[in-house]
C-alpha positions as CSV (number, residue, x, y, z in Angstrom):
1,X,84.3,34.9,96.5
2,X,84.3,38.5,98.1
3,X,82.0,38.4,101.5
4,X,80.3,41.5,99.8
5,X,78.4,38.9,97.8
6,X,76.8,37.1,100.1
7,X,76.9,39.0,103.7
8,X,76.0,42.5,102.6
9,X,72.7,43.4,103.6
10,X,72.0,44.7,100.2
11,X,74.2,43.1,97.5
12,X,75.2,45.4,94.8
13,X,75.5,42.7,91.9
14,X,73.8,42.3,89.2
15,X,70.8,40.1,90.0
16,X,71.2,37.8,87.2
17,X,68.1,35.6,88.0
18,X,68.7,32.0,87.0
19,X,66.5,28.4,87.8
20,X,68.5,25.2,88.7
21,X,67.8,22.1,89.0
22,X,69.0,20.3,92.6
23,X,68.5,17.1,94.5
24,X,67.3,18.2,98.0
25,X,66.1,15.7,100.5
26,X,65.4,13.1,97.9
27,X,63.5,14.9,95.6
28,X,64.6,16.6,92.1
29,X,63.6,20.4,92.6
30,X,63.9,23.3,90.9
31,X,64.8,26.7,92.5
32,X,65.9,30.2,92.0
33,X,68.9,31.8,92.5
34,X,70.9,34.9,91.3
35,X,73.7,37.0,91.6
36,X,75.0,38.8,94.6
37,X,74.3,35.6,97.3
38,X,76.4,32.6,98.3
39,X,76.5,30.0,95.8
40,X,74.1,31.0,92.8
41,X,75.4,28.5,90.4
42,X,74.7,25.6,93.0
43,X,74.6,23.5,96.1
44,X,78.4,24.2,97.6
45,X,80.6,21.4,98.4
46,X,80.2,22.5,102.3
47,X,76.4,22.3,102.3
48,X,76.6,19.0,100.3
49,X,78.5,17.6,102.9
50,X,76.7,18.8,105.7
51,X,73.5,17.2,103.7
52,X,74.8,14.1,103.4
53,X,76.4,13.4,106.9
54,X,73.4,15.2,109.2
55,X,70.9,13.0,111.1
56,X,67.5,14.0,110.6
57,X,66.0,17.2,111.9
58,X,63.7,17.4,115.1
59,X,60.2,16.4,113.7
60,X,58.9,19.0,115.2
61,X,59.5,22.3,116.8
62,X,61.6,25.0,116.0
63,X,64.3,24.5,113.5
64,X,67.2,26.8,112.6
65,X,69.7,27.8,109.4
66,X,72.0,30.3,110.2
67,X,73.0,32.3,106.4
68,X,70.1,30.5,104.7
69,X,71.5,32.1,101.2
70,X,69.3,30.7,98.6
71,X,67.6,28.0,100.7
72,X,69.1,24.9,100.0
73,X,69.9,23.6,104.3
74,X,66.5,25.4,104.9
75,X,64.3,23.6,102.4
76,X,65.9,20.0,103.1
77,X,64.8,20.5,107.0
78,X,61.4,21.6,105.8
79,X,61.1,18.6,103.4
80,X,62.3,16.0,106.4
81,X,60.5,17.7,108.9
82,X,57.2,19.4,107.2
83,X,55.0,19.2,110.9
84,X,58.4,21.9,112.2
85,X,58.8,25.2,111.8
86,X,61.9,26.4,110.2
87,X,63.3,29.6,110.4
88,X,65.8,30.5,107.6
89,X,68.0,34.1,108.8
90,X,70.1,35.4,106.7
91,X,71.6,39.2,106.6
92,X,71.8,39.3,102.9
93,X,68.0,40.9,101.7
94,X,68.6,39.5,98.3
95,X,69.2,35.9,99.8
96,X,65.9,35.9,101.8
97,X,63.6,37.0,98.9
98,X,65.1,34.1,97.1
99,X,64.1,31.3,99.7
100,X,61.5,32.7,100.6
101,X,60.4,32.2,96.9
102,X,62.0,28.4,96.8
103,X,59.6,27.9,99.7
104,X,56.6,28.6,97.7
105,X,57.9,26.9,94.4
106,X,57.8,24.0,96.6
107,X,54.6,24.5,98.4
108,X,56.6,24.5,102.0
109,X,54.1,26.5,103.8
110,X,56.3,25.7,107.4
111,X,59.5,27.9,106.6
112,X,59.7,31.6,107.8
113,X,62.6,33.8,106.1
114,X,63.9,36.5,108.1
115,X,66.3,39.0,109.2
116,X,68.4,37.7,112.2
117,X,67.0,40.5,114.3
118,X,63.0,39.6,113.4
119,X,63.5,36.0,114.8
120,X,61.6,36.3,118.6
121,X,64.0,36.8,121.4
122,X,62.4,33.5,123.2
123,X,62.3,31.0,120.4
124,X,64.5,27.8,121.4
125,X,66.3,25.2,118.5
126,X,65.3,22.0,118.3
127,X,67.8,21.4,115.3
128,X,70.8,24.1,114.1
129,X,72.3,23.4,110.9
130,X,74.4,25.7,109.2
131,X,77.4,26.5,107.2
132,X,79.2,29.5,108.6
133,X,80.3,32.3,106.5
134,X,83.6,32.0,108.0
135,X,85.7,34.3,105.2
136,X,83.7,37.0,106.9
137,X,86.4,37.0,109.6
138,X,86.5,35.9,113.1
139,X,84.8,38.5,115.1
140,X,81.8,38.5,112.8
141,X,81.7,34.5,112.7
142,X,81.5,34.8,116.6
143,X,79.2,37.0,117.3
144,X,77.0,34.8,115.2
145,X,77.1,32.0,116.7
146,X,77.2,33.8,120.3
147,X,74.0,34.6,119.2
148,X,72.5,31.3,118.3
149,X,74.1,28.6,119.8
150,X,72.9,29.1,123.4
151,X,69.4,29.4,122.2
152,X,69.3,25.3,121.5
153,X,66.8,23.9,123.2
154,X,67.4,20.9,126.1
155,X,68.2,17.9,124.2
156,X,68.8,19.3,120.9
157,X,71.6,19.5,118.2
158,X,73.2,21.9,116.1
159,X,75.7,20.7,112.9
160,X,77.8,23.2,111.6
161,X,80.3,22.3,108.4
162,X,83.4,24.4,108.4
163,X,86.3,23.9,105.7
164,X,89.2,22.2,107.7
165,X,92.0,24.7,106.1
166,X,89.9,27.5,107.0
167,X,90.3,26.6,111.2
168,X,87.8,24.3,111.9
169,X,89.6,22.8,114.2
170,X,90.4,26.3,116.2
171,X,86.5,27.7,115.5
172,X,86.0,24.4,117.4
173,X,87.5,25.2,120.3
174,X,86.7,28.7,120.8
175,X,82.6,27.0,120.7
176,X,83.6,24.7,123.5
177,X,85.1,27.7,125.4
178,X,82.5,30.0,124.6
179,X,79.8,27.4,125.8
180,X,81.7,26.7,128.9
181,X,80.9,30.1,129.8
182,X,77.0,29.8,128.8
183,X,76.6,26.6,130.8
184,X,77.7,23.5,131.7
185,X,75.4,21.4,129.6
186,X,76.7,21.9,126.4
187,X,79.2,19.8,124.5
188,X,81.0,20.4,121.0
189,X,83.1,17.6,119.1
190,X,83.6,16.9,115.1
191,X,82.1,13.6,114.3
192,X,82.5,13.9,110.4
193,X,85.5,15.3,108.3
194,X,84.4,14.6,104.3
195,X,86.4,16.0,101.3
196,X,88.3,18.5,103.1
197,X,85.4,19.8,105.0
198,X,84.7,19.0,109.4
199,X,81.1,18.5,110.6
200,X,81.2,20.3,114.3
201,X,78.5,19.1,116.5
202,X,76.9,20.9,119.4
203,X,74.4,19.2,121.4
204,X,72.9,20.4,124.7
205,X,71.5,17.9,127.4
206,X,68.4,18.2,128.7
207,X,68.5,20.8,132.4
């Protein structure tokens, strides 16, 4: 899949509108997807896998999915945590519309869809899940998560799932040198490899 169809800010695909049926957090759903986003057709491998290995979300707070596409990471933490707010950022304006629509479908009043610049400068993670666009190159998969990562709150955890051909293992440590420089309460392993894919864990200690 060409980046342009899922990290452009304004996809030009054919929207191609379609409903699915998907198993998120338990429950049988349906949502919305189209053309022109990550995944239309589906729940990915990487995001399944992330799904099934992830502890539960904070139960409260502020909760994060970095490249929400049509909502599936987003709408699980929302259904496991409903008393958290859950921001869902993604670039791609097609993409937001969409979960922001899933949302209502499922009557999850607690998720807020938005451009990464609209999220509030001082808004601290309690939970960071995500999976990376990482075929959008290096230099734009790090300033993403330059930009997110430090902002976990003390105590708090973010999961990322990153196909192991792709360099998870090298993304991995370029987080732990990257966080080094942050601060010195921050720690990265991989706790997880499923089905090709690693589960990359950042927590940050309480300060």
């Amino acid at each position: 899949m060409s980046s342009q169809h899922y990290f452009s800010s304004t996809p030009s695909g054919p929207l191609k509108r379609r409903e699915i049926d998907v198993d998120l957090a338990g429950r049988a759903v349906s949502v919305v997807t189209a053309g022109g986003i990550f995944s239309p057709e589906g729940i990915d491998k990487g995001t399944a896998v992330l799904l099934k290995h992830v502890p539960d979300p904070a139960p409260a707070g502020h909760l994060l999915d970095i490249g929400c596409g049509w909502g599936p990471i987003a709408l699980t933490m929302a259904l496991r945590s409903p008393e958290a707010a859950v921001w869902a950022v993604d670039v791609n304006e097609r993409a937001r519309e969409l979960c922001a629509e899933n949302a209502r479908r499922l009557g999850l009043d607690n998720v807020e869809v938005l451009s990464p610049d609209q999220v509030p400068a001082g808004v601290r993670f309690d939970t960071i899940w995500s999976n990376p666009p990482i075929r959008v190159g290096k230099a734009v998969l790090h300033e993403l998560l330059e930009l997110w990562l430090p902002r976990l709150a003390d105590d708090a955890e973010a999961w990322l799932v990153v196909q192991k051909n792709l360099g998870a293992d090298s993304l991995l440590t370029w987080i732990r040198s990257m966080l080094a420089a942050v601060g010195d309460d921050f720690d990265a392993d991989r706790p997880e490899t499923d089905k090709g894919f690693r589960l990359l864990r950042v927590t940050r200690t309480g300060g």
